[in-house]
N, C-alpha and C positions, 0 to 999 in steps of 0.2 A: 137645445139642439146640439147633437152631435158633430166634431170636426174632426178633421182625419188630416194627419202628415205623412207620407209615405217616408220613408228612407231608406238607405241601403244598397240602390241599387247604382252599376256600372256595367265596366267594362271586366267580363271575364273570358280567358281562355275554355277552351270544351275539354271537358271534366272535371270544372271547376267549382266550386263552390261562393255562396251570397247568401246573408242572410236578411232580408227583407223587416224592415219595423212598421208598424203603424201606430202609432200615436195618438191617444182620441184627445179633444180638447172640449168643455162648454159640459160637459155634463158625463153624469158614472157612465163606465162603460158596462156595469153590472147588467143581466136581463138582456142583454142585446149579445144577438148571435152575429158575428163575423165571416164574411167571404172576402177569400182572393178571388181575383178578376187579373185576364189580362188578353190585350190588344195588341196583336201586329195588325201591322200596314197594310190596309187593303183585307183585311179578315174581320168576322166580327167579334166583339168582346166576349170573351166566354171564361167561365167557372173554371177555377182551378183548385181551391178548397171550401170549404166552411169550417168552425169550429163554433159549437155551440156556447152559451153564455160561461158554461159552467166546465167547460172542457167535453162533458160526457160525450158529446157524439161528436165524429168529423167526418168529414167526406174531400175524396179528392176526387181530380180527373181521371181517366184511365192514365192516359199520357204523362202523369207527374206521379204516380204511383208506386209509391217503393224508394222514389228520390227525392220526395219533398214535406217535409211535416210539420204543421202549424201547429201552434201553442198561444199561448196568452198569461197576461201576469194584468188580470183586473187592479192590483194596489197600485199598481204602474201605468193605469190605463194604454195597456200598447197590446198589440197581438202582431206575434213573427212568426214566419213560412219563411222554413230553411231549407234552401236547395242545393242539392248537389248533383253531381254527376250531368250536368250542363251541357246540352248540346246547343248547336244556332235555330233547332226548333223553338228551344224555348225565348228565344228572343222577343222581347215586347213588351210594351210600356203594362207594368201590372197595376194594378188599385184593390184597396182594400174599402170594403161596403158594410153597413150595419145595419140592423133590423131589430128594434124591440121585440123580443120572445121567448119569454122565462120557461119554456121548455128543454126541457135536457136532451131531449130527440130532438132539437130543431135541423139539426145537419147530418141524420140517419142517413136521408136522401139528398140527393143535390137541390140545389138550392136556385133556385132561378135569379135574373140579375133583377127581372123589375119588381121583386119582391122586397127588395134592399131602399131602404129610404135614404139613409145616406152615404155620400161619395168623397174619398180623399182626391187627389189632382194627377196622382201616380207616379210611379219612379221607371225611368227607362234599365233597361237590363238587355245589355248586349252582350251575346257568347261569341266569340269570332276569335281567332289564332292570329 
């Protein structure tokens, strides 16, 4: 079974930049496709990336598009979504999610959250001046 560490994230100024880790522990991270997630206060959790097992496909929100690009490095079991240009919209606790799915299209499309089997505990990330 899959574990997940989040890290990375703080306190940044707007138009800042963070770059978010995720860390799997307990087993390969190979085959399993990756999404960011993330939660403000009073909002609900919603899709911010995917990146497929294998890199081939990814997908973002409209809303992080252009400013945020996830990667992965399987021998390192970790996958990072790099954000820049930070406003206090993007404020909110993010998580990263897994899903066994040796497809290379697994994250053409977005990826819905309750498709994802497992859950890291997540990292806060505040933009604020």
């Amino acid at each position: 079974q899959l574990q997940f560490v989040e890290s990375g994230g703080g306190l940044v100024q707007p138009g800042g930049s963070l770059r978010l880790s995720c860390a799997a522990s307990g087993e390969i991270l190979d085959w399993h496709a990756v999404g960011w997630f993330r939660q403000a206060p009073g909002k609900e959790r919603e899709a911010v990336s995917c990146i497929s097992y294998d890199a081939s496909s990814t997908n973002y929100a409209d809303s992080v598009k252009g400013r945020f690009t996830v990667s992965r490095d399987n021998a390192k079991k970790t996958v990072y979504l790099q954000m820049n240009s930070l406003s206090p919209e993007d404020a909110a606790v993010y998580y990263c999610a897994a899903k066994w799915d040796p497809d290379p299209a697994a994250c053409v499309e977005p990826v819905g959250k309750g498709r994802y089997q497992y859950w890291g505990q997540g990292t806060q990330v505040t933009v604020s001046s």
